[in-house]
C-alpha positions in Angstrom: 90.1 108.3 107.4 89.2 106.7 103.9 89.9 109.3 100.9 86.2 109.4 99.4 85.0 110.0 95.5 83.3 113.1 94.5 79.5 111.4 94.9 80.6 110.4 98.5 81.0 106.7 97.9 83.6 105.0 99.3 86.9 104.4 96.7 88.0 100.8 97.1 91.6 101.0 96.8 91.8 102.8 100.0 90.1 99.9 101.8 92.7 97.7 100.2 95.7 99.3 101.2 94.4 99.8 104.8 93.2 95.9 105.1 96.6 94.9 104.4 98.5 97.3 106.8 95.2 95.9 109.0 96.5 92.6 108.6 100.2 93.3 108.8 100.7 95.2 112.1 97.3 94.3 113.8 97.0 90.4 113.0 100.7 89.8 112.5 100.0 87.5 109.8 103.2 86.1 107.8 104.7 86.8 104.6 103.2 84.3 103.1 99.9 84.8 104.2 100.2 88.2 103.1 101.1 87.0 99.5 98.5 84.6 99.3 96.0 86.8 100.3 97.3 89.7 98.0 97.3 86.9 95.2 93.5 86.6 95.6 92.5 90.0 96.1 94.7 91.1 92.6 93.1 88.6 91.2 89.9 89.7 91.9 90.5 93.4 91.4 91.8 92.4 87.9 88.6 90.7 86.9 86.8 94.0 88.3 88.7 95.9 85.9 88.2 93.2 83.0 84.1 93.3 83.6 83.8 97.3 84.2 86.9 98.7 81.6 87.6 100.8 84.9 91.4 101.3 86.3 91.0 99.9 89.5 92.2 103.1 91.2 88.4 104.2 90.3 86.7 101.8 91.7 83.8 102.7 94.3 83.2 100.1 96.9 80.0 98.7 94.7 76.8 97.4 96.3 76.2 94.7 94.4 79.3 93.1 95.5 78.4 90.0 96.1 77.0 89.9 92.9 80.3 90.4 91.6 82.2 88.4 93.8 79.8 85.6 92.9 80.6 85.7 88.8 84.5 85.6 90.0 84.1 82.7 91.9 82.3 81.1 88.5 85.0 82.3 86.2 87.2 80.9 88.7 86.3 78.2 88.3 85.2 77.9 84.9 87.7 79.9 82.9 90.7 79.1 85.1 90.1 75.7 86.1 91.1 76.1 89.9 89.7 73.6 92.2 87.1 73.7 94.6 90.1 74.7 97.4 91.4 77.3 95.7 87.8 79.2 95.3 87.0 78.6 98.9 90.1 79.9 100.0 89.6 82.8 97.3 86.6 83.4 98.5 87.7 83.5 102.3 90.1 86.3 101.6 87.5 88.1 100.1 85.2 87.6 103.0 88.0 88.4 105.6 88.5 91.7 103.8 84.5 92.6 103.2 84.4 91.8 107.7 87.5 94.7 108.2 85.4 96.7 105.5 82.5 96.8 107.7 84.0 97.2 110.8 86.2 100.1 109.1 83.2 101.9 107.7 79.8 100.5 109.0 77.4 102.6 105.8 79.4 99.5 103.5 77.8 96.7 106.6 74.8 95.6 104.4 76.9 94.9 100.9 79.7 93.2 103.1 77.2 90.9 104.7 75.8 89.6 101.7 79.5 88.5 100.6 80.1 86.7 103.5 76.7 84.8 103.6 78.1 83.4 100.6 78.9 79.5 101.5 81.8 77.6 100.3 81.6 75.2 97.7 81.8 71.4 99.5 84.4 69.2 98.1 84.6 65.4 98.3 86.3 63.3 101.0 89.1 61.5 100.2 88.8 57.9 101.4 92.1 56.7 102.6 93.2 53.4 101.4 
């Protein structure tokens, strides 16, 4: 059972914690998927706590996530330079966490399925030589 806040709303950090045990002992995905997917989700808890000043304990699932989700994906890009890879694959963690989210705790279904409706960004095809 997810620890909740005060007003009832789901705290996020929970959510985090169990996605990764989730993914651990229940998809048996490798250390280094683990890491990269932890990369991406810091990464976007730390621009979280940039945009709200909030400590990222705090944080309540939000419902305009994909809102939120959608101005990392722009200062991904943007600010940090990545390339069109590395927001897609950014952008699949977060969707991979928003599906266990929903399936965890079905009142967060509706802001999780506006994340993953988001599309990923086509990139150019290399022509071989």
């Amino acid at each position: 059972m997810q620890r909740k806040r005060k007003d009832d709303r789901a705290l996020l950090a929970p959510l985090v914690k169990d996605y990764f045990d989730w993914s651990l002992t229940e998809r048996r995905l490798s250390p280094c998927t683990i890491r990269s997917y932890r990369d991406a989700i810091v990464l976007f808890l730390r621009h979280l706590a940039d945009l709200t000043k909030e400590r990222v304990e705090e944080f309540v699932f939000p419902e305009d996530l994909a809102n939120k989700v959608l101005v990392f994906l722009r200062h991904l890009e943007d600010d940090r330079g990545v390339s069109i890879d590395t927001r897609n694959h950014r952008l699949s963690v977060i969707k991979s966490f928003c599906r266990f989210v929903a399936y965890r705790d079905p009142l967060l279904a509706v802001a999780c399925r506006r994340v993953t409706a988001i599309p990923a960004k086509k990139t150019e095809k290399k022509l071989l030589d």
